[in-house]
Biotite code that builds the C-alpha atoms (Angstrom):
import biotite.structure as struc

atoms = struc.array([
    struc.Atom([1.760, 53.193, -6.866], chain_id="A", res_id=1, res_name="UNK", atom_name="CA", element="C"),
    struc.Atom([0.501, 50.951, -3.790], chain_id="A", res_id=2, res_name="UNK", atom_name="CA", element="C"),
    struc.Atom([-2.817, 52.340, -4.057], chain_id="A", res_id=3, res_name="UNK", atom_name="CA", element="C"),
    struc.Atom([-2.728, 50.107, -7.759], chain_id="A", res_id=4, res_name="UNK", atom_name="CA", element="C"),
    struc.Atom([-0.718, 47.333, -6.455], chain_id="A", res_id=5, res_name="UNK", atom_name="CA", element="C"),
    struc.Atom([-3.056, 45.090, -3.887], chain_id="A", res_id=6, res_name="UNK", atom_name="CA", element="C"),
    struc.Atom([-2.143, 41.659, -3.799], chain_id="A", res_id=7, res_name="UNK", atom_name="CA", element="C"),
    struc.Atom([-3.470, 40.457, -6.774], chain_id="A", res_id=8, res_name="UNK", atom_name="CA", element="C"),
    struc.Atom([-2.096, 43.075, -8.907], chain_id="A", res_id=9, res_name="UNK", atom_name="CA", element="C"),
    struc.Atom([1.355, 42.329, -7.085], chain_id="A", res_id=10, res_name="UNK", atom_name="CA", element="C"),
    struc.Atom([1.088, 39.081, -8.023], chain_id="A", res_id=11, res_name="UNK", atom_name="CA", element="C"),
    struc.Atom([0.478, 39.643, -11.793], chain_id="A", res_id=12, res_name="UNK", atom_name="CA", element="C"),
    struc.Atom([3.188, 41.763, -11.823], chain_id="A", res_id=13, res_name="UNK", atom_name="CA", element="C"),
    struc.Atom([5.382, 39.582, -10.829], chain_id="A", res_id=14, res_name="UNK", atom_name="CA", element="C"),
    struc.Atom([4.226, 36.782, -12.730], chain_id="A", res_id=15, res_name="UNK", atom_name="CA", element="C"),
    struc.Atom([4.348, 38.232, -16.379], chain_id="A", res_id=16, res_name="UNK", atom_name="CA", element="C"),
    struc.Atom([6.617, 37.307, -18.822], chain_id="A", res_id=17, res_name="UNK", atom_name="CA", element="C"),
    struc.Atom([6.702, 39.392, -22.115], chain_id="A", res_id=18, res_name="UNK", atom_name="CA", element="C"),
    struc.Atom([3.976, 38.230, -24.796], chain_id="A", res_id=19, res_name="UNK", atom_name="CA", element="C"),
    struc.Atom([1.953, 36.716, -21.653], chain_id="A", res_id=20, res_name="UNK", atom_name="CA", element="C"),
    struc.Atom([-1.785, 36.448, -22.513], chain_id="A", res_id=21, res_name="UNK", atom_name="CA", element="C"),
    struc.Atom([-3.954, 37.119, -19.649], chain_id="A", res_id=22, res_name="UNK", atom_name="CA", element="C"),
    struc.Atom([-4.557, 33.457, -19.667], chain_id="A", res_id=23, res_name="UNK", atom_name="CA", element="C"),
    struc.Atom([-1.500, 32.304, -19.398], chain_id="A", res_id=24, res_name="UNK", atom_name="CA", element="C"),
    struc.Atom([-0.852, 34.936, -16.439], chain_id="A", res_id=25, res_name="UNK", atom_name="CA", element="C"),
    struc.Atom([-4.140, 33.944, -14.574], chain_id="A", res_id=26, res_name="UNK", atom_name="CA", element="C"),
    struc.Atom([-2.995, 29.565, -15.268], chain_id="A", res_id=27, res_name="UNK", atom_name="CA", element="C"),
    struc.Atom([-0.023, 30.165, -13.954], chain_id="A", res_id=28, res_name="UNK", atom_name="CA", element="C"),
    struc.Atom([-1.240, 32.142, -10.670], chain_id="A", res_id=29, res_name="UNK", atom_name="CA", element="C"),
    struc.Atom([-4.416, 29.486, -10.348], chain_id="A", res_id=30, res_name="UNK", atom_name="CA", element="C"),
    struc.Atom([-6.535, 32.403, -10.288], chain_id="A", res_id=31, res_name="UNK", atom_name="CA", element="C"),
    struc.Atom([-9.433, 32.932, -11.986], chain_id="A", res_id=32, res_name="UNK", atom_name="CA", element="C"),
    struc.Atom([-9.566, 34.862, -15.622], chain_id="A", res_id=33, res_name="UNK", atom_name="CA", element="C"),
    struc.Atom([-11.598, 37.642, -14.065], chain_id="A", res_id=34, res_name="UNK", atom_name="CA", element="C"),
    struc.Atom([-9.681, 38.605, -11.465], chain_id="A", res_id=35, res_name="UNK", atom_name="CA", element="C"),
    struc.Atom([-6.734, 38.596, -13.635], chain_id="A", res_id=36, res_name="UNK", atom_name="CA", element="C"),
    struc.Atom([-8.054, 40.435, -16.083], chain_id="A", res_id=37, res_name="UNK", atom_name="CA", element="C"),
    struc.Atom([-9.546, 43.336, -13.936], chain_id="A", res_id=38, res_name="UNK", atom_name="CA", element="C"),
    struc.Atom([-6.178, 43.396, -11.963], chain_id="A", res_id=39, res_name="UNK", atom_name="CA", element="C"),
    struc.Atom([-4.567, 43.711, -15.733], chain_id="A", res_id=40, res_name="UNK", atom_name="CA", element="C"),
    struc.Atom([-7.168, 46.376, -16.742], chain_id="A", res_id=41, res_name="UNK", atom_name="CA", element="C"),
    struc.Atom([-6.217, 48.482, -13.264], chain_id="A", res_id=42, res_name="UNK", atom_name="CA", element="C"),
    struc.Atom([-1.974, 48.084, -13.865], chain_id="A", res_id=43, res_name="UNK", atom_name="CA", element="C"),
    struc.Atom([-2.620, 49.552, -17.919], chain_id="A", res_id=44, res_name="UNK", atom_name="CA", element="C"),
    struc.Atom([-4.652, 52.508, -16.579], chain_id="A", res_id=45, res_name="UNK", atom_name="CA", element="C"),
    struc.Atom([-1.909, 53.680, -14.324], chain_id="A", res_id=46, res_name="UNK", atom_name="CA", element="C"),
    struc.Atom([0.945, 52.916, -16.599], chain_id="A", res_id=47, res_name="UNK", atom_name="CA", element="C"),
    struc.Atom([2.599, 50.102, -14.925], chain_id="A", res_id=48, res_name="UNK", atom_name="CA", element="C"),
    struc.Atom([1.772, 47.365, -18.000], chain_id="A", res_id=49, res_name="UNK", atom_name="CA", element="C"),
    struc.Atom([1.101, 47.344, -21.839], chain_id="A", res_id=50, res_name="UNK", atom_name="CA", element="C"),
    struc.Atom([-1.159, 45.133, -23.888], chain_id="A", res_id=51, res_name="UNK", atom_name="CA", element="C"),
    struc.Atom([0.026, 45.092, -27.060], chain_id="A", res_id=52, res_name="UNK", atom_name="CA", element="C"),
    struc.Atom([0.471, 41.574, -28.834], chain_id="A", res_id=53, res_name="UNK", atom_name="CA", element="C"),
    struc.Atom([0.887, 40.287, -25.021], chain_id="A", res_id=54, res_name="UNK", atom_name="CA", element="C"),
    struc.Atom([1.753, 41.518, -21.652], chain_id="A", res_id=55, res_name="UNK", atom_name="CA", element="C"),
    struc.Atom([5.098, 43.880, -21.197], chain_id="A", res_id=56, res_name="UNK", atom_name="CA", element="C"),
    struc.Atom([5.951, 45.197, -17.532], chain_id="A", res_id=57, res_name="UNK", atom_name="CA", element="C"),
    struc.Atom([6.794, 49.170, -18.569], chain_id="A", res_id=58, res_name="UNK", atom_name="CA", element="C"),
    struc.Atom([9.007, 49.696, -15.596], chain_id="A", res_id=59, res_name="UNK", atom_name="CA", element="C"),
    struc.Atom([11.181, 46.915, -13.564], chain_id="A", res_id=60, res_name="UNK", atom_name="CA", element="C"),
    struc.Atom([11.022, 49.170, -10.864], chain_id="A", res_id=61, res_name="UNK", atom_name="CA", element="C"),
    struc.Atom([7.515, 47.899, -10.717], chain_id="A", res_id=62, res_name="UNK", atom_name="CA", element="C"),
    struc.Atom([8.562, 44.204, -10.028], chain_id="A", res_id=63, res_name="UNK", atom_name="CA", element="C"),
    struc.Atom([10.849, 45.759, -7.101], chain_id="A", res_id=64, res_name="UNK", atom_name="CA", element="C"),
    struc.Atom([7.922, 47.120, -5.401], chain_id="A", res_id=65, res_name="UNK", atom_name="CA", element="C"),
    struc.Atom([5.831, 44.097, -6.580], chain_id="A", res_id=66, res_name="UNK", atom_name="CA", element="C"),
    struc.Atom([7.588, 42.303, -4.577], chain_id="A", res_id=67, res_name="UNK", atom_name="CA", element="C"),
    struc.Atom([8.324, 43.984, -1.641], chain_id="A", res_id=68, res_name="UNK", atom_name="CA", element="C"),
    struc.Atom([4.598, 44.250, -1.267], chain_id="A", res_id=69, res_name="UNK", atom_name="CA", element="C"),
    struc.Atom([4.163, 40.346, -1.464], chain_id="A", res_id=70, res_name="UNK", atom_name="CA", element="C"),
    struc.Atom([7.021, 39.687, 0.745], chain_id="A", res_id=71, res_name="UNK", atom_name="CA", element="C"),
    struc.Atom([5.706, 42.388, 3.035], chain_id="A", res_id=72, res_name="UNK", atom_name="CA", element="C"),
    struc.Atom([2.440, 40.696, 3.115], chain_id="A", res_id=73, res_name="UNK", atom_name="CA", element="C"),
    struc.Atom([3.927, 36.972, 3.732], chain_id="A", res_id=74, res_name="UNK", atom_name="CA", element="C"),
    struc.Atom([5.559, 38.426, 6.536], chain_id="A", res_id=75, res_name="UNK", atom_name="CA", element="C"),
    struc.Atom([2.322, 39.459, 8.284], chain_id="A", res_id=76, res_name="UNK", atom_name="CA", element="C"),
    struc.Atom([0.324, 36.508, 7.229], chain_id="A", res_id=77, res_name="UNK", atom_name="CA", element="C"),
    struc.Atom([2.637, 33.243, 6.564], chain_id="A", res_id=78, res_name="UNK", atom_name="CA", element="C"),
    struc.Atom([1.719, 31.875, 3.345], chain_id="A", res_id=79, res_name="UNK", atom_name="CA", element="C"),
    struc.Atom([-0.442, 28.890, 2.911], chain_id="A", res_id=80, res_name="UNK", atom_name="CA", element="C"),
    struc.Atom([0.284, 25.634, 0.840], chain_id="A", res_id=81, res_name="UNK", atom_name="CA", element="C"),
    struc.Atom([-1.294, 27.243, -2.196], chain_id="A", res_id=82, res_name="UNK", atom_name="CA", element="C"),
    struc.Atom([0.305, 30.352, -2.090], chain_id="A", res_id=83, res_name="UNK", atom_name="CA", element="C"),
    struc.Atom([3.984, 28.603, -1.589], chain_id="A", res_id=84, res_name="UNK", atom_name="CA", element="C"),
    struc.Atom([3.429, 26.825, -4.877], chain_id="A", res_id=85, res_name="UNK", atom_name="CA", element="C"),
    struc.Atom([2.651, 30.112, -6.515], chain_id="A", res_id=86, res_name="UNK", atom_name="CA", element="C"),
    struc.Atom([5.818, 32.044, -5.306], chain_id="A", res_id=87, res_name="UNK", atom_name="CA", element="C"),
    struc.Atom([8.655, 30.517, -6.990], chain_id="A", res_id=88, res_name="UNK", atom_name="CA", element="C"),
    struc.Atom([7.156, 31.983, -10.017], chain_id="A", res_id=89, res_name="UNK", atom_name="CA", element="C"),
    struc.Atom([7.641, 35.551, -8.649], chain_id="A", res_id=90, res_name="UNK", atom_name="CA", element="C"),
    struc.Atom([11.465, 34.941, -8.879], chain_id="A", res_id=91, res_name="UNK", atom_name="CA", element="C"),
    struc.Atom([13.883, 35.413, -12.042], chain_id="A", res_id=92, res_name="UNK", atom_name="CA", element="C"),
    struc.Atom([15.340, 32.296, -11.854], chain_id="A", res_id=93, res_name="UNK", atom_name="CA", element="C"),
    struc.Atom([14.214, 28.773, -13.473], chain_id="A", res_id=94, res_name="UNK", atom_name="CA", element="C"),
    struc.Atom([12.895, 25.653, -11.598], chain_id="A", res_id=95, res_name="UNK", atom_name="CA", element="C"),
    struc.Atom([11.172, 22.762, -11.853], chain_id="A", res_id=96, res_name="UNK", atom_name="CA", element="C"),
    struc.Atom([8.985, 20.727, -9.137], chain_id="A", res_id=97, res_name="UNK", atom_name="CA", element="C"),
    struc.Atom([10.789, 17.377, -8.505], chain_id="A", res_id=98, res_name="UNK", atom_name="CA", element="C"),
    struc.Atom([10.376, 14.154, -6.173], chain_id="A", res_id=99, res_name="UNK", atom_name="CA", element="C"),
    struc.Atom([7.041, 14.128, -4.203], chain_id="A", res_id=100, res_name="UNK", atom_name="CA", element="C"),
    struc.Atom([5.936, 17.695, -5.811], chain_id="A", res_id=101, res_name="UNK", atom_name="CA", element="C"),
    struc.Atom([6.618, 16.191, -9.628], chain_id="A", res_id=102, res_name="UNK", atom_name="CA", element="C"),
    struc.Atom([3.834, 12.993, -8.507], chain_id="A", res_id=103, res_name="UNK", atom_name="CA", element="C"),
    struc.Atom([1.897, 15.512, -7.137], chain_id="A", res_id=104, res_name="UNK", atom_name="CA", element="C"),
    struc.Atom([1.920, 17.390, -10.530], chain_id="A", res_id=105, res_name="UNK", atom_name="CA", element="C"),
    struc.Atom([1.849, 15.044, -13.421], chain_id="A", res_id=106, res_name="UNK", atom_name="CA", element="C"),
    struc.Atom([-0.935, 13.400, -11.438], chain_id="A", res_id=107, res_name="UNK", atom_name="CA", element="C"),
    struc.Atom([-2.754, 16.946, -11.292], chain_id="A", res_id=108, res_name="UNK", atom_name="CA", element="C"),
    struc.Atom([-2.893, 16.986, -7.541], chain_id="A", res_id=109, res_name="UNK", atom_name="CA", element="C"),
    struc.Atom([-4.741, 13.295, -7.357], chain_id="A", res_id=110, res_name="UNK", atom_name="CA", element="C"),
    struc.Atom([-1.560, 11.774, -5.748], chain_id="A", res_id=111, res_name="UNK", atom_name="CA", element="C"),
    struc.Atom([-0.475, 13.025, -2.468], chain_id="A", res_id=112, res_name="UNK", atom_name="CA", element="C"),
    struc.Atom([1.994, 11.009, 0.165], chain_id="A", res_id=113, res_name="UNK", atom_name="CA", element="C"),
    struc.Atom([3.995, 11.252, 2.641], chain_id="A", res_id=114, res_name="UNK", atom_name="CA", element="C"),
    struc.Atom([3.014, 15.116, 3.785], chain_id="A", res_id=115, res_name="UNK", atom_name="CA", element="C"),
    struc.Atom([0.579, 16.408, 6.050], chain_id="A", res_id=116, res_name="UNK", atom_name="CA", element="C"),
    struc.Atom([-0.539, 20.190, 6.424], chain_id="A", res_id=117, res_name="UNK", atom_name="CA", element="C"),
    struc.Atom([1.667, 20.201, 9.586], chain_id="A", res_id=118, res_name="UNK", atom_name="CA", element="C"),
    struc.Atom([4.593, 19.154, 7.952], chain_id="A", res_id=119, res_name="UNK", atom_name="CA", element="C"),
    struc.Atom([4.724, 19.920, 4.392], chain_id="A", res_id=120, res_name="UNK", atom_name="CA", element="C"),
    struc.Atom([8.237, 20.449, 2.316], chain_id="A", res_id=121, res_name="UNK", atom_name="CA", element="C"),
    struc.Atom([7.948, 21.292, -1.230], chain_id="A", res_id=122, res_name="UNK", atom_name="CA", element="C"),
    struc.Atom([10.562, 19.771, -3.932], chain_id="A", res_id=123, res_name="UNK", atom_name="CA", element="C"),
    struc.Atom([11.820, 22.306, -6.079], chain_id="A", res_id=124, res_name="UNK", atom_name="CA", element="C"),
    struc.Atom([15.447, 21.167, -8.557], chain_id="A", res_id=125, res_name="UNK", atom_name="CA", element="C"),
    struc.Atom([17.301, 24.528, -9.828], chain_id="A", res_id=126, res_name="UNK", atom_name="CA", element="C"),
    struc.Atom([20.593, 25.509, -11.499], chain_id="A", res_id=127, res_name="UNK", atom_name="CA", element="C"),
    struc.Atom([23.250, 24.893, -9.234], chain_id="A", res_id=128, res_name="UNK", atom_name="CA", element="C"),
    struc.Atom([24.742, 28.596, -9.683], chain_id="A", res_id=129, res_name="UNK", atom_name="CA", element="C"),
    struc.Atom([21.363, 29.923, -8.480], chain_id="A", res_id=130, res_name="UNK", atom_name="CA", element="C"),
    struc.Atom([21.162, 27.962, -5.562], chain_id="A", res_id=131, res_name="UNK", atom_name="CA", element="C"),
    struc.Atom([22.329, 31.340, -3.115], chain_id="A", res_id=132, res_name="UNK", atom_name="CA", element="C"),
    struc.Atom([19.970, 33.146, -5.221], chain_id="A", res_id=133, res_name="UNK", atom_name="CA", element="C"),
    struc.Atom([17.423, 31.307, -4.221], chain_id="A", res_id=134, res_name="UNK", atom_name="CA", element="C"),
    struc.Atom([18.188, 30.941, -0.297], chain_id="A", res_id=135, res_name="UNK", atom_name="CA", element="C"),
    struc.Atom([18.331, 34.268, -0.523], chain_id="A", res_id=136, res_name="UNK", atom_name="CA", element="C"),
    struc.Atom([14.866, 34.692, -2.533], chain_id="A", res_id=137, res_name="UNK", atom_name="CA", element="C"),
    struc.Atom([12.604, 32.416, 0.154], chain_id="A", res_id=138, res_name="UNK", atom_name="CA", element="C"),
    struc.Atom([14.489, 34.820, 2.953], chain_id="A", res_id=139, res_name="UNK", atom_name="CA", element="C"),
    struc.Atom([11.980, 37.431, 1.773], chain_id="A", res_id=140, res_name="UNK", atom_name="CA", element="C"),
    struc.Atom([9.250, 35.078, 2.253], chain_id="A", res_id=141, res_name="UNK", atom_name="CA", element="C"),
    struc.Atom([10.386, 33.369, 5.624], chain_id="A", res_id=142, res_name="UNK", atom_name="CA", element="C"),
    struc.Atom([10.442, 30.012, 4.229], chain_id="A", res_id=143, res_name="UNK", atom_name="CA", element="C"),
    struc.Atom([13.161, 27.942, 5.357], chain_id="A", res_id=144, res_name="UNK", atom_name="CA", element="C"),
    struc.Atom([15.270, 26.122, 2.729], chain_id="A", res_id=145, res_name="UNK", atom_name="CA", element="C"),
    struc.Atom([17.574, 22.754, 2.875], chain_id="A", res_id=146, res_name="UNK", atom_name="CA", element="C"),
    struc.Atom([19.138, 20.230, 1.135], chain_id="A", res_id=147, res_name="UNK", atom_name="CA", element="C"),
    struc.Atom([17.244, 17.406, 2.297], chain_id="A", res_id=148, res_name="UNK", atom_name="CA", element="C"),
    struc.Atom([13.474, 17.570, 4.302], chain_id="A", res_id=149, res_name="UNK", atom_name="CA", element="C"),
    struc.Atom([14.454, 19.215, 7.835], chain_id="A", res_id=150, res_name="UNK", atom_name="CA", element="C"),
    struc.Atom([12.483, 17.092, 10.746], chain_id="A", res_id=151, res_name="UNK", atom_name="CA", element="C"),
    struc.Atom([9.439, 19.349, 11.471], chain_id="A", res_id=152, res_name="UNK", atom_name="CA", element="C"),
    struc.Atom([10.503, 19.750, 15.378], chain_id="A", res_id=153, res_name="UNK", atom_name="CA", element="C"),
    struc.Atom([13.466, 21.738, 14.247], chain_id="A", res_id=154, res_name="UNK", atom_name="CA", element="C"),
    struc.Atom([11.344, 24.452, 12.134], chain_id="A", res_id=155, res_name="UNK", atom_name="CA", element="C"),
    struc.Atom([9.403, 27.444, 13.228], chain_id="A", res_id=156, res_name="UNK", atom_name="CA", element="C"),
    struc.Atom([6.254, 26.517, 10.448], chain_id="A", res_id=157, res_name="UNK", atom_name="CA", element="C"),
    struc.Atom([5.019, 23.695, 8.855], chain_id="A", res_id=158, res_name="UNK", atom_name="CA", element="C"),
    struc.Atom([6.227, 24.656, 5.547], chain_id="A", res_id=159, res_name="UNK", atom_name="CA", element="C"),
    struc.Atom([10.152, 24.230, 4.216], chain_id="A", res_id=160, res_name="UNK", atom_name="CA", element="C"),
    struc.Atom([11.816, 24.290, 0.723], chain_id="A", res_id=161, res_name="UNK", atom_name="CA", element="C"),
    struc.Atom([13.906, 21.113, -0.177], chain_id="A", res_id=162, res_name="UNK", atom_name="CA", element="C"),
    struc.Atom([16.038, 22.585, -2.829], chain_id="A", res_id=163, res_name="UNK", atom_name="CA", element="C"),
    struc.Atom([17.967, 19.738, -5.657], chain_id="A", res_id=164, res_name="UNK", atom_name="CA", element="C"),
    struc.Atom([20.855, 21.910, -7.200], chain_id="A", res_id=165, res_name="UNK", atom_name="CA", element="C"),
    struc.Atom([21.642, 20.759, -10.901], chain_id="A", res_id=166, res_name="UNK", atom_name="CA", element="C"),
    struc.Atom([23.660, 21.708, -14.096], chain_id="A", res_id=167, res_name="UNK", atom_name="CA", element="C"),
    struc.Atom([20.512, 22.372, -16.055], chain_id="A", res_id=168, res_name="UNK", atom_name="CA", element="C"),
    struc.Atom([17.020, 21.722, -16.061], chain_id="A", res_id=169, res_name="UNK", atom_name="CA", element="C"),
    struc.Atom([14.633, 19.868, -18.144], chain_id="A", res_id=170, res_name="UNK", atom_name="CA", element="C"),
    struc.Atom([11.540, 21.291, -17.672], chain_id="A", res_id=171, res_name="UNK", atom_name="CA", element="C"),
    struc.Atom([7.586, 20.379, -18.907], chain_id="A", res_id=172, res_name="UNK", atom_name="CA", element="C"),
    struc.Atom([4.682, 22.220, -18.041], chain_id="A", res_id=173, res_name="UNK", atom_name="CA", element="C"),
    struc.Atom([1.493, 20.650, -16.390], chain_id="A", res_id=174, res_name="UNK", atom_name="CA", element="C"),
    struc.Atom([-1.666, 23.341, -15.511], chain_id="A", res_id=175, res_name="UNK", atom_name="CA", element="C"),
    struc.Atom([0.711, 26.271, -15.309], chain_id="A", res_id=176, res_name="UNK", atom_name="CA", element="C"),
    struc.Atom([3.456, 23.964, -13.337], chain_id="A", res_id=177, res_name="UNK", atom_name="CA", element="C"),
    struc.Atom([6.884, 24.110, -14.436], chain_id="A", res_id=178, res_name="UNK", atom_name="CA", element="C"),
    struc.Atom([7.906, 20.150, -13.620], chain_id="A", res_id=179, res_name="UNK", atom_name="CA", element="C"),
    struc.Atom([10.576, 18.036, -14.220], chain_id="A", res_id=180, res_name="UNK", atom_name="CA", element="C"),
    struc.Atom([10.031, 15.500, -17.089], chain_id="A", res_id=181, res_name="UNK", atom_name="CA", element="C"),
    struc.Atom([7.499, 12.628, -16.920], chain_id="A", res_id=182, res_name="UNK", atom_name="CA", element="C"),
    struc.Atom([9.856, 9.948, -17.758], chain_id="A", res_id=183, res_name="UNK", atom_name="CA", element="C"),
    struc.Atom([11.806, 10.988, -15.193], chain_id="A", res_id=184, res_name="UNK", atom_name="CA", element="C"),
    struc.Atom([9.700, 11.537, -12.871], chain_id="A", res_id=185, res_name="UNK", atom_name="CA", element="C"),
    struc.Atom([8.266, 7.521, -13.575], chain_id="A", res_id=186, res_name="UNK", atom_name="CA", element="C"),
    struc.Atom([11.735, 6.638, -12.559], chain_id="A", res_id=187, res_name="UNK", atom_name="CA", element="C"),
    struc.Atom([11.862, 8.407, -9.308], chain_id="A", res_id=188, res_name="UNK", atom_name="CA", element="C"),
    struc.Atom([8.602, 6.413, -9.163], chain_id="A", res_id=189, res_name="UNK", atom_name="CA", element="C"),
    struc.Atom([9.218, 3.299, -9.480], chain_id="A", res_id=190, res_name="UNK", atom_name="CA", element="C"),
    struc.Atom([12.777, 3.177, -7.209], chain_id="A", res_id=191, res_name="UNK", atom_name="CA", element="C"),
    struc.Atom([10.202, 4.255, -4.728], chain_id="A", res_id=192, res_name="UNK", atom_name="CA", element="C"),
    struc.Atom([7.870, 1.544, -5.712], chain_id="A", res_id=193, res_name="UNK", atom_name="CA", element="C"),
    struc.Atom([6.443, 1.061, -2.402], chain_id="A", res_id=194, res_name="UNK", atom_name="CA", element="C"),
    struc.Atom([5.086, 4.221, -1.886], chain_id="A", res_id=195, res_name="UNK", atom_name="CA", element="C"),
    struc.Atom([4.587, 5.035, -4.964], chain_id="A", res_id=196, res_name="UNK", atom_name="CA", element="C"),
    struc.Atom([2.541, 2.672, -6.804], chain_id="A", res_id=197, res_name="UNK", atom_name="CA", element="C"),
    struc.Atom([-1.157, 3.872, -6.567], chain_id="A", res_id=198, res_name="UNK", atom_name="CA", element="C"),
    struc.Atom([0.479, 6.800, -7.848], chain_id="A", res_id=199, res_name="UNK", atom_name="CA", element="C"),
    struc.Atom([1.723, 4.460, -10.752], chain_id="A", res_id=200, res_name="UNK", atom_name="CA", element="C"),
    struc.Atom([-1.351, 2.929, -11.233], chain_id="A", res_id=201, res_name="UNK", atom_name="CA", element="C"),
    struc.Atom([-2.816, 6.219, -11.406], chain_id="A", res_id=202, res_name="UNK", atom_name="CA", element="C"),
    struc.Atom([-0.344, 8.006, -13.802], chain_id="A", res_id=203, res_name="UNK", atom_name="CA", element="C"),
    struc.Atom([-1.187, 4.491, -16.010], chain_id="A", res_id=204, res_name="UNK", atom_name="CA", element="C"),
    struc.Atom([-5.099, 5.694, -16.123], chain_id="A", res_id=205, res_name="UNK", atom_name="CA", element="C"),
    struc.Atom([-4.242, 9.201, -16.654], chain_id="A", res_id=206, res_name="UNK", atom_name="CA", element="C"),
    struc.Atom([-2.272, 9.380, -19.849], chain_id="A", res_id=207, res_name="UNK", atom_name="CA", element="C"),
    struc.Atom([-3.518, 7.107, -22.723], chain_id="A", res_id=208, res_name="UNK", atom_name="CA", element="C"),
    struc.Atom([0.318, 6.946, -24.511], chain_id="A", res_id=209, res_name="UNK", atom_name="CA", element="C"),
    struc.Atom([1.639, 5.181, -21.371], chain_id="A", res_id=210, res_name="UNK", atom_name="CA", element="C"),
    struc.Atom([1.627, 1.588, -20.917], chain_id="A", res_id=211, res_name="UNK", atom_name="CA", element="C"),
    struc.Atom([3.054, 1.426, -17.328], chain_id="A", res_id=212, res_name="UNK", atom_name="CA", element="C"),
    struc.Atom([1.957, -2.331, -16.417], chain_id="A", res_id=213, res_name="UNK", atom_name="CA", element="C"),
    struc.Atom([0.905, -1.337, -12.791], chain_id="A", res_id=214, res_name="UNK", atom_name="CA", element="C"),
    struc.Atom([-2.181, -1.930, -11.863], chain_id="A", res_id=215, res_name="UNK", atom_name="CA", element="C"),
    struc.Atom([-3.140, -1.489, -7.904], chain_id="A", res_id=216, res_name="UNK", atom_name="CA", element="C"),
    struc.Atom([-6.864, -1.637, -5.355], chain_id="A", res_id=217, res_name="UNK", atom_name="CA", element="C"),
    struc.Atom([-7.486, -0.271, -2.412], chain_id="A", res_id=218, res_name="UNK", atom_name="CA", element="C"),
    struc.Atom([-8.925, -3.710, -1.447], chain_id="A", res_id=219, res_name="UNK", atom_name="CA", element="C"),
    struc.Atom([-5.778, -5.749, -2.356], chain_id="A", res_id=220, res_name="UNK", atom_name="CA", element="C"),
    struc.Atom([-3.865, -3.255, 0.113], chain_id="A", res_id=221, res_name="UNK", atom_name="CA", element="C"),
    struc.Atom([-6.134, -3.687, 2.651], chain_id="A", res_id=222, res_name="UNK", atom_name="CA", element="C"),
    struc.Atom([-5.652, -7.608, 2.202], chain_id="A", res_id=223, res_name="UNK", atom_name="CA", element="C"),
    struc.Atom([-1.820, -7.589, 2.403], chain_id="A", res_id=224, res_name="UNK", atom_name="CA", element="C"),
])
């Protein structure tokens, strides 16, 4: 089994949903088609996935060792930024990228504030009754998790989990991104308005259907 399961296969693995296209699989891994796809063509020849109107995982005992493998390999070689965006979606339970990481999103990675690569918390809202599910999930991966951003003097790595507990999610989709709605993330915007309104301004360039009313320059900053 491990000699089929490398990393990337791992990953795919654990990243398929049932009826998954390859497309879908490789958008929501940001990895590219071709590597997907041969990682896909190496999991059908030993048995581990079907193809057939859409991905199917033929044995959950796969995911098991999917993921020990992942978690295995995190543990020798702490993830980077990238990566930690990618693993929530090995999990079984739903999230959605809020505060900071929903900006971050819905403006496609062209707004980023208040983080450095040194200090870096991502924003993730879940289900309140998953909450020890997921403490328990980012365990595997040595990620620290919280309530609210830990100062970075009290953690071991730069990177942390800033989990929002809710009674349900609302959740959009932006480049494979599960996210927290626009609207609301415009409102978590603008009671932030300080920081946040370059990233207005930009979100107001973006999409066509919004009519936001911001505008901002780098040269009116610089004059203030």
């Amino acid at each position: 089994m491990y000699e089929v399961l490398d990393d990337t296969a791992a990953q795919v693995i654990l990243t398929i949903e049932s009826g998954d296209s390859i497309r879908r699989v490789a958008q929501h891994l940001h990895t590219p088609y071709e590597t997907v796809r041969q990682a896909v063509n190496r999991l059908e020849d030993a048995g581990y996935v079907s193809y057939d109107d859409g991905l199917t995982v033929v044995d959950e005992r796969v995911r098991d060792a999917a993921l020990d493998l992942v978690a295995a390999s995190a543990g020798v070689s702490p993830p980077s930024i990238e990566e930690t965006y990618v693993i929530p979606q090995f999990s079984d339970w739903t999230f959605a990228f809020t505060r900071i990481d929903a900006v971050y999103v819905w403006t496609q990675g062209g707004y980023q504030v208040g983080r450095e690569p040194d200090d870096y918390p991502l924003f993730l809202a879940v289900r309140e009754h998953d909450v020890d599910a997921w403490e328990t999930f980012f365990e595997w991966f040595d990620l620290p998790t919280a309530f609210e951003r830990q100062p970075r003097d009290e953690l071991d790595g730069p990177l942390q989990i800033v989990l929002e507990p809710r009674p349900s999610l609302d959740i959009e989709h932006v480049e494979g991104y599960p996210v927290i709605p626009r609207v609301e993330t415009i409102e978590y915007m603008r009671e932030n308005y300080a920081q946040f309104q370059s990233g207005l301004a930009m979100l107001d360039r973006m999409y066509e259907d919004l009519d936001l009313g911001v505008t901002y320059r780098e040269t009116e900053r610089a004059q203030s």
